[in-house]
C-alpha positions as CSV (number, residue, x, y, z in Angstrom):
1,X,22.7,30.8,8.3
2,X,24.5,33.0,11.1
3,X,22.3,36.6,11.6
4,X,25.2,38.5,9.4
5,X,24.0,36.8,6.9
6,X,20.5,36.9,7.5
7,X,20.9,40.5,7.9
8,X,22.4,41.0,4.3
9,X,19.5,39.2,2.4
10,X,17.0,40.9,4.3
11,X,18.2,44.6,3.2
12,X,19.2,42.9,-0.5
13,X,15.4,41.6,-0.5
14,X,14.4,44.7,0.0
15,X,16.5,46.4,-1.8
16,X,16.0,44.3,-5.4
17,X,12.4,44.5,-4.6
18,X,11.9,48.2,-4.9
19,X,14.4,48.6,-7.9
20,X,12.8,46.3,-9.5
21,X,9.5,48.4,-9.0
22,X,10.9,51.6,-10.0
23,X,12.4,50.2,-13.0
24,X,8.9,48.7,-13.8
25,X,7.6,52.3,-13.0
26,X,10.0,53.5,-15.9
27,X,10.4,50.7,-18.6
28,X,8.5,48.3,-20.9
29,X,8.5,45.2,-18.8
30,X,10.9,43.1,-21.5
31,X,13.1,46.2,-20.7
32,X,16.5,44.4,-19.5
33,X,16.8,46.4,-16.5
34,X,13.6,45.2,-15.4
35,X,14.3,41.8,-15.9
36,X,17.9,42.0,-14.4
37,X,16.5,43.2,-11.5
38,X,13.5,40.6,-11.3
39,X,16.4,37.8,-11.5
40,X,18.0,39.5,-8.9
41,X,15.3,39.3,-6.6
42,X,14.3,35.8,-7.4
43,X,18.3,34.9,-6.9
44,X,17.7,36.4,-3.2
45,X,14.4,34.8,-2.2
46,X,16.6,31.6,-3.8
47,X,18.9,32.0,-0.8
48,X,16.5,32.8,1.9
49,X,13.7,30.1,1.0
50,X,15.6,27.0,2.6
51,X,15.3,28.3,5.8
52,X,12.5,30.4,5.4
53,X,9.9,28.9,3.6
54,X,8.1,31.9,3.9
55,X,9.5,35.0,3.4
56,X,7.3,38.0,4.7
57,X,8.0,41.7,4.0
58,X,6.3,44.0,6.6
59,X,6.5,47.8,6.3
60,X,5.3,49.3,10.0
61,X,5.9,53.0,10.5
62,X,9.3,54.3,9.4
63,X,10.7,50.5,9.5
64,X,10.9,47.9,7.4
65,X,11.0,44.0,8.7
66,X,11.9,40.9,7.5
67,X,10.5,37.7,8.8
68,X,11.9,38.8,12.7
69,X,15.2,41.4,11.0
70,X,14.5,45.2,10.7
71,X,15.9,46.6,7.4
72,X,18.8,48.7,9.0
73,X,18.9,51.9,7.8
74,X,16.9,51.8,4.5
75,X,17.4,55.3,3.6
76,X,15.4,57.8,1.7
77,X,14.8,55.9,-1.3
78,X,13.2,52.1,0.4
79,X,11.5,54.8,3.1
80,X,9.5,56.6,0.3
81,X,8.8,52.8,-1.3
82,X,7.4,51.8,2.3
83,X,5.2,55.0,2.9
84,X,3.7,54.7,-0.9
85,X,2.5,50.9,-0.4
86,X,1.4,51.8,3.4
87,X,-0.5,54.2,1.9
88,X,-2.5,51.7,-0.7
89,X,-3.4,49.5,2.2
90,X,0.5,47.3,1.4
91,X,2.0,46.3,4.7
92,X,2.7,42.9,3.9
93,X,4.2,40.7,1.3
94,X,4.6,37.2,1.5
95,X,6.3,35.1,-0.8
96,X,6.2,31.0,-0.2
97,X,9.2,29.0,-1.6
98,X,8.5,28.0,-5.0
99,X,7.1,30.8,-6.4
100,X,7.5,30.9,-10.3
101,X,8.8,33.6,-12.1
102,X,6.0,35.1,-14.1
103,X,4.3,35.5,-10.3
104,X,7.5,38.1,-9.2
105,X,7.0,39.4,-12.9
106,X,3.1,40.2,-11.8
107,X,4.2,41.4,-8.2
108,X,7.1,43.8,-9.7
109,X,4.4,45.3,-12.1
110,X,1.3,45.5,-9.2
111,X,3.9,47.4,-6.9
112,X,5.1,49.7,-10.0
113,X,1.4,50.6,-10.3
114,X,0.3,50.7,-7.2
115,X,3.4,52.9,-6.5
116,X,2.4,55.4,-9.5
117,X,-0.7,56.0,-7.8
118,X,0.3,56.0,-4.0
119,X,-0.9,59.6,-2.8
120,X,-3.9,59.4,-4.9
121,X,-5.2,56.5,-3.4
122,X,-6.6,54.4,-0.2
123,X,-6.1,57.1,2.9
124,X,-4.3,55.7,6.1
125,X,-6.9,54.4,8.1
126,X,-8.8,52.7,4.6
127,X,-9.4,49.0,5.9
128,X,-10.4,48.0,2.6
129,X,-8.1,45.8,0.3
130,X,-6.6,46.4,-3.1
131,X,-10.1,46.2,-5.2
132,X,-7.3,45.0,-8.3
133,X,-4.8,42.7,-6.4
134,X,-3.5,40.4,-8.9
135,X,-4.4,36.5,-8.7
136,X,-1.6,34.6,-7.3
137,X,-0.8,31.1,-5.6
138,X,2.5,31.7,-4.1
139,X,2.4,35.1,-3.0
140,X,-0.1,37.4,-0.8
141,X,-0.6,41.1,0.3
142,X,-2.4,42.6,2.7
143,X,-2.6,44.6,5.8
144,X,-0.2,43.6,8.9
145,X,-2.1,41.4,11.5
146,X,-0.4,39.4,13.8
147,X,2.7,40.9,12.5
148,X,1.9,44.3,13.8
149,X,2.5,44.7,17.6
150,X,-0.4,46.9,19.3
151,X,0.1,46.4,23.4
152,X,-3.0,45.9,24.9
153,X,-5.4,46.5,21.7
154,X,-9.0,44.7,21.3
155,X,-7.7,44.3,17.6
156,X,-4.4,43.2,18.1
157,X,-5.8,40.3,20.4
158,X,-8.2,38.7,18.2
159,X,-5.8,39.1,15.3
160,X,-4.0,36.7,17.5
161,X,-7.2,34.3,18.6
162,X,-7.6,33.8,14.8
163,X,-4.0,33.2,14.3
164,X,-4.3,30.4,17.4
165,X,-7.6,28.8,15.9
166,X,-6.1,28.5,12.4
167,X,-3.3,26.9,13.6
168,X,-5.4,24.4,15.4
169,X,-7.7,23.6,12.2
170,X,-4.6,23.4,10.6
171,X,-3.2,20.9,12.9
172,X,-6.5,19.1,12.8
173,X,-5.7,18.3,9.3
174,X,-2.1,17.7,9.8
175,X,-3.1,14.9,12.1
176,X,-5.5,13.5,9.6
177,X,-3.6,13.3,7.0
178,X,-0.6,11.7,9.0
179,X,-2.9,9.0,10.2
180,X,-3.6,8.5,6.8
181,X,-0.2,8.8,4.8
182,X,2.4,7.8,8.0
183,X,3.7,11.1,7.1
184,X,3.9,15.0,7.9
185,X,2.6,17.0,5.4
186,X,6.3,19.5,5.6
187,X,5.0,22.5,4.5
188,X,2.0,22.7,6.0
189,X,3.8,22.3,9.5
190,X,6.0,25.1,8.3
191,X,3.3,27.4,8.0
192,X,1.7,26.8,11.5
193,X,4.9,27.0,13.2
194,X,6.0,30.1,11.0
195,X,3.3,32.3,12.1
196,X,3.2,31.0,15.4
197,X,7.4,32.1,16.4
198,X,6.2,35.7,14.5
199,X,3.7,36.4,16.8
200,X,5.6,34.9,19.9
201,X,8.6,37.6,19.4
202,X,5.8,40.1,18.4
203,X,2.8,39.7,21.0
204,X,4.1,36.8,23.7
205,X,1.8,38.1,26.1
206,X,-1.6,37.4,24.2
207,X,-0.5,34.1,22.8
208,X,0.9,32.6,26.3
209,X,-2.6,34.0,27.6
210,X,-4.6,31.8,24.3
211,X,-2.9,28.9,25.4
212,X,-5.0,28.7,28.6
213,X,-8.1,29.1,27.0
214,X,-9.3,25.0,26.2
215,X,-12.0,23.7,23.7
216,X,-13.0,20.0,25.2
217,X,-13.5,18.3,21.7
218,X,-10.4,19.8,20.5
219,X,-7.7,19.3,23.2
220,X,-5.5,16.7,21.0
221,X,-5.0,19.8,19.0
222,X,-4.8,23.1,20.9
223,X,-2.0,20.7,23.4
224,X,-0.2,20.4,20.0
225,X,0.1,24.2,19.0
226,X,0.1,25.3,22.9
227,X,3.2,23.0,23.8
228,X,4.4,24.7,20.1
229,X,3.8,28.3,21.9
230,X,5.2,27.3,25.1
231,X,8.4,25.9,23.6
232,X,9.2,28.5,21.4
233,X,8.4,31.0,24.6
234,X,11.3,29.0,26.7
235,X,13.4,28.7,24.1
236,X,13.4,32.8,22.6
237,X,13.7,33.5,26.4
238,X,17.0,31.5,26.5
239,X,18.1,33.8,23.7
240,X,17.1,30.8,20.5
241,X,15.7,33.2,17.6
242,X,15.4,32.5,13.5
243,X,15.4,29.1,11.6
244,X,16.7,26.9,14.9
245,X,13.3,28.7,16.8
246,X,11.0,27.3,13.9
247,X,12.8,23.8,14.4
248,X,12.0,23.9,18.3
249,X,8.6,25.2,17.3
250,X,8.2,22.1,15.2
251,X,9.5,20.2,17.8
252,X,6.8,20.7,20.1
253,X,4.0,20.8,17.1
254,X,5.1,17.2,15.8
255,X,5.7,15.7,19.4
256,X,3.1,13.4,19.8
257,X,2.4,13.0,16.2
258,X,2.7,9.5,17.0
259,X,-0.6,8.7,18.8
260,X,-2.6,9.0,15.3
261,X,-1.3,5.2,15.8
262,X,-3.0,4.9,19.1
263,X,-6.6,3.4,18.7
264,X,-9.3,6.3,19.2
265,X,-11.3,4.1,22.4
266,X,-7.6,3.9,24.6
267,X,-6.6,7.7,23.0
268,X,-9.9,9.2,23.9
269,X,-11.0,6.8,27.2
270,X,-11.7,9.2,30.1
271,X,-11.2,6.2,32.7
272,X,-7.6,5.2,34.0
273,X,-5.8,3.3,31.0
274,X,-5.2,-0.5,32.1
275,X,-1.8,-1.8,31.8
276,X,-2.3,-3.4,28.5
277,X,-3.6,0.2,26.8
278,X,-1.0,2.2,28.5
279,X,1.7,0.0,27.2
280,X,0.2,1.0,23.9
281,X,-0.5,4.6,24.7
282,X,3.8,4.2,25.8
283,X,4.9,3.0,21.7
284,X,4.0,7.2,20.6
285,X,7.1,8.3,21.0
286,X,8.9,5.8,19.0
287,X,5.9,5.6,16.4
288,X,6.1,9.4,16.2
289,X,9.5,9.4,15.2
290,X,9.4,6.7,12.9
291,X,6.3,8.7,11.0
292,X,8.6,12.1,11.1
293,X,11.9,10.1,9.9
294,X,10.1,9.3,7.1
295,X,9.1,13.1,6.1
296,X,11.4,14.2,3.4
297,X,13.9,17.6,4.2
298,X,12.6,17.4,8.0
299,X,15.0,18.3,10.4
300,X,16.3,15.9,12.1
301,X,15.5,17.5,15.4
302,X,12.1,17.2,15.2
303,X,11.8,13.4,15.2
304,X,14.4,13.2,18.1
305,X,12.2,15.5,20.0
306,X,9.5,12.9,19.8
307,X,11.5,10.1,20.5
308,X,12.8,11.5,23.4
309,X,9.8,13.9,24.8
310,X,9.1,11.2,27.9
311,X,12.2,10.5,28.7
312,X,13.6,12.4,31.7
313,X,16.9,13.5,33.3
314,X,17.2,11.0,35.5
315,X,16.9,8.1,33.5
316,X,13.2,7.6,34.0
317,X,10.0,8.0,31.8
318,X,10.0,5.9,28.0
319,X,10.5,3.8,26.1
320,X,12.1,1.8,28.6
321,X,15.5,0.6,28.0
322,X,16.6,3.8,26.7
323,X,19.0,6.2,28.6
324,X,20.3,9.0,27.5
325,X,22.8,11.2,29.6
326,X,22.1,14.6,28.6
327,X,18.4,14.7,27.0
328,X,18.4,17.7,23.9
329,X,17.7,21.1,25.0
330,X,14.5,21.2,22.7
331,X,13.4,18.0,24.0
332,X,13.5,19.4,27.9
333,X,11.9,22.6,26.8
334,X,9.1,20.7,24.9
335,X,8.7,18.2,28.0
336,X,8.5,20.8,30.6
337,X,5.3,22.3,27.8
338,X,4.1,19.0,27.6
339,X,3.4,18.2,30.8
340,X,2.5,22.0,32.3
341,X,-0.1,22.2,29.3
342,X,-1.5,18.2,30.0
343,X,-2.1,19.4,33.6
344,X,-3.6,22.9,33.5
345,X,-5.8,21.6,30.9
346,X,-9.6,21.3,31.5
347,X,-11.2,18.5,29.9
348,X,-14.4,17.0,30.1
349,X,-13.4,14.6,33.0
350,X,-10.5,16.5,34.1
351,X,-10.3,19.7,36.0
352,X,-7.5,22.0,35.3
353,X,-4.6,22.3,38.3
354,X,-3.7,25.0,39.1
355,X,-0.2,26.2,37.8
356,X,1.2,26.7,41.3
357,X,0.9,22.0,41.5
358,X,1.9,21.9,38.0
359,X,5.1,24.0,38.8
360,X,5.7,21.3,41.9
361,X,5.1,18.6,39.9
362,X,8.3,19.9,37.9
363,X,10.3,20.5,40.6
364,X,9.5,17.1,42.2
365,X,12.0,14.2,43.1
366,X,14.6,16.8,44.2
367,X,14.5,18.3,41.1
368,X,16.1,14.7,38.8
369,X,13.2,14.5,36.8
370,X,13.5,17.8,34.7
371,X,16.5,20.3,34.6
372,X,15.9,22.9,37.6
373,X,17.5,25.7,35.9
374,X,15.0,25.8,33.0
375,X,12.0,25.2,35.4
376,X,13.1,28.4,37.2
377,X,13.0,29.8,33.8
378,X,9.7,28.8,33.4
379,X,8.1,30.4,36.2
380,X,9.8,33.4,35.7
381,X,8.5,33.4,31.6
382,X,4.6,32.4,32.9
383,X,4.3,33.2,36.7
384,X,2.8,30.8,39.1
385,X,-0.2,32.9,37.8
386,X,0.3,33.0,34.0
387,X,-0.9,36.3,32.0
388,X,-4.8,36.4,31.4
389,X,-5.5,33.8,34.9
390,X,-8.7,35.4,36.3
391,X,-8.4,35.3,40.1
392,X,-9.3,35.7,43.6
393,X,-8.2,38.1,45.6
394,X,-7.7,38.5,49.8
395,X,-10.1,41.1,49.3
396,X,-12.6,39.1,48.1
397,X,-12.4,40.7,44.4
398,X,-12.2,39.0,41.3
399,X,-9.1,40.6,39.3
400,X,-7.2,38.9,35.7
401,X,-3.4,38.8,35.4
402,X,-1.8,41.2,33.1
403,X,2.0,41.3,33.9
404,X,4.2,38.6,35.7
405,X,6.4,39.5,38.6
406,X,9.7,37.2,37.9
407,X,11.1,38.5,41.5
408,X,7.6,37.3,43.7
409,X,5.9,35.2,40.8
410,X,2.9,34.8,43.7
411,X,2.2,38.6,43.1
412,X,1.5,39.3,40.0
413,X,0.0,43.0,38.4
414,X,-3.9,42.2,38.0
415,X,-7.1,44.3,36.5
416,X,-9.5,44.3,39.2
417,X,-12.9,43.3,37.4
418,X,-15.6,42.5,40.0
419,X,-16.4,43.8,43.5
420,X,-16.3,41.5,46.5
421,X,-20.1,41.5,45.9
422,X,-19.1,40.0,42.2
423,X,-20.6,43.3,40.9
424,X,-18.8,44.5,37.8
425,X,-17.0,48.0,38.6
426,X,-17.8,50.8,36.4
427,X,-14.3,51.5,36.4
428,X,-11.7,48.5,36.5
429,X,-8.3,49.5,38.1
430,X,-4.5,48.2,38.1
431,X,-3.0,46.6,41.5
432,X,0.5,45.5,41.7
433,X,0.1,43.2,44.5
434,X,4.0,43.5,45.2
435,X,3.8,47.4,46.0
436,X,2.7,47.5,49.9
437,X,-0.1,49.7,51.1
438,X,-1.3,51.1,53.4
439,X,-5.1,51.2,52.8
440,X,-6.0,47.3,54.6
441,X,-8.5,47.7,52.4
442,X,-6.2,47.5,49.0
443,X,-5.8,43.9,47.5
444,X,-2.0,42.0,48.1
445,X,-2.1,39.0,47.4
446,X,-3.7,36.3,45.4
447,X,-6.1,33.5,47.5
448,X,-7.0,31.2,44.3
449,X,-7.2,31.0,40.5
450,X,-10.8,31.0,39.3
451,X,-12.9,29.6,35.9
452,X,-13.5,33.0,34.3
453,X,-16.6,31.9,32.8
454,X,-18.1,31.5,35.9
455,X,-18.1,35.4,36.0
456,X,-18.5,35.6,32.3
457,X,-15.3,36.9,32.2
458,X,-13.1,37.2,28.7
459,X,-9.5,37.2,30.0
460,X,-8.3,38.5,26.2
461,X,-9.8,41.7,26.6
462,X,-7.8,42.8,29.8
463,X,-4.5,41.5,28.8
């Protein structure tokens, strides 16, 4: 669907939905006019549903936003309908594919309602929900979490942790069930990846910093939904946006899928793998494929991104025997995640490398292995020192990364956090390490990355 498009449903959406809610305001719910315009609506979300299997109204100040579209120009009228449902605690509607009819019947009638009543109700800064929400399976409403963009807030950040974690429970039992079934469960992948490419055009910076932050026992998972992140970073920054996003998203979610094949000893075996598990550990891409082929209304880009996630530019990597002359631009972007993510990661018998080796590692062999242009891309998204890195300083200080410098990725803005003593200042302050000064005394450069938690440091709440 080109953006033109997209663009038209969104403000129809919109459009049906608050007619529909004035007319409910008005009439006898069998009145015609109500149920033309209920049709109406479900004819729209009709439309939108195949490639957006969620659908999710937000209203935020004076605009309204569909999935990643603003409404443009609403006018008076879908203004007045926003500020009224702000006002009852309304900033968000979502509406899964599938819903039935009698559920937009109940949602029409709860916004007529809650419409009616909109100045005498919840004030502004109310946190509490709709005490009488209606029941449904299909459709939710609530405040706007990760879909609300707050730079630099407490409470936009762990809106974002708790987005991350679910996503990795969720994955958790995606994996289960395809080791299980030898299939995806579709939707459920959807929804991960869906909330996922929201908050990566809304809040990049707190999600790329999440991604850094590793739980041992769960490192099959958080590498699934970080290489998701990382991909869908590369590939917004390259200008992809809207349903082909989601499909890189999914790329990187489903791309090793196909080790739930891999016995758990050689999977989870801290030790070097001999030559007869690593053969095994080498069948994932082609078993991941296979598994995703056979997951109905999958696009086919998904299982191609697993085949092909190992293989490399200049003919290397596996499965052997296959050679492909130019490798997918999802599958480069997803294999440039993979392997940054696999080797920052800290695991219980690996410590992390720092991203300045990892970013060698994917410029060596002169550069054959994996396209140079999009590594250069790369840095300049993350940084040699990625957003929410706690460092080092020349000065002795211990400061956390809170704005890349594409120009001189070695000098980064930081948050100065500790003395040179390791003393937490009373009053942390800003350095741009690529402004010069004059005081010797002044930090300007970085000397090495450092484990936050040695310092008891929570990168999150600086970034």
């Amino acid at each position: 669907m080109d953006q033109a498009r997209r663009v038209h449903l969104a403000d129809e959406l919109v459009r049906r939905l608050a007619s529909a809610s004035r007319g409910a305001q008005l009439y006898a719910a069998t009145h015609p006019l109500v149920l033309r315009n209920i049709d109406a609506l479900a004819e729209v979300l009709s439309q939108m549903h195949p490639s957006m299997p969620w659908v999710v109204v937000g209203f935020v100040d004076e605009t309204i936003v569909v999935g990643e579209l603003p409404v443009p120009k609403p006018g008076p009228s879908l203004t007045e309908f926003a500020r009224r449902l702000r006002k009852r605690g309304i900033e968000r509607l979502t509406i899964e594919d599938g819903v039935p009819m009698d559920e937009l019947v109940r949602l029409v009638h709860h916004l007529a309602a809650v419409n009616a009543s909109g100045d005498q109700g919840v004030g502004e800064g109310d946190e509490d929900e709709n005490e009488n929400e209606p029941e449904f399976t299909h459709i939710r409403i609530g405040r706007i979490r990760v879909e609300k963009r707050i730079e630099s807030s407490t409470a936009d950040a762990a809106a974002i942790k708790r987005l991350y974690d679910d996503a990795v429970l969720a994955v958790e039992t995606l994996w289960e069930g395809a080791r299980k079934e030898q299939t995806v469960s579709l939707r459920s992948a959807q929804g991960v990846v869906h909330g996922l490419a929201q908050a990566v055009a809304q809040n990049r910076t707190t999600l790329l910093a999440l991604t850094a932050l590793k739980n041992y026992d769960n490192y099959t998972f958080t590498h699934l939904v970080n290489v998701s992140i990382l991909t869908m970073a590369q590939a917004r920054a390259l200008g992809v946006d809207g349903p082909l996003l989601r499909e890189f998203g999914l790329g990187g979610l489903m791309h090793d899928i196909g080790k739930v094949r891999v016995p758990a000893p050689i999977l989870k075996k801290p030790e070097k793998l001999t030559d007869e598990e690593f053969a095994i550990m080498r069948q994932h891409p082609v078993d991941g494929a296979e598994i995703l082929r056979r997951t109905p209304d999958l696009a086919p880009l998904v299982p191609l991104v697993s085949f092909e996630h190992h293989l490399r530019t200049d003919g290397s990597g596996y499965p052997f025997g296959v050679s492909r002359p130019v490798l997918n631009l999802a599958t480069m972007l997803t294999s440039i995640a993979d392997v940054y993510d696999a080797m920052r990661s800290r695991r219980a018998y690996q410590n992390g490398v720092p991203s300045q080796r990892v970013l060698e590692v994917l410029r060596r062999n002169d550069g054959r292995q994996f396209d140079q242009h999009l590594v250069r891309r790369f840095v300049q998204l993350l940084g040699i020192y990625p957003i929410g890195t706690a460092v080092r300083l020349n000065t002795g200080e211990i400061a956390v990364v809170t704005r890349t410098n594409a120009a001189e990725p070695h000098r980064p803005r930081v948050r100065v956090l500790l003395s040179d003593q390791k003393v937490p200042l009373e009053r942390p302050y800003d350095v741009d390490l690529w402004d010069v000064h004059e005081d010797a005394r002044h930090a300007t450069s970085v000397a090495a990355p450092v484990d936050p938690e040695e310092f008891g440091l929570d990168p999150l709440a600086h970034v």
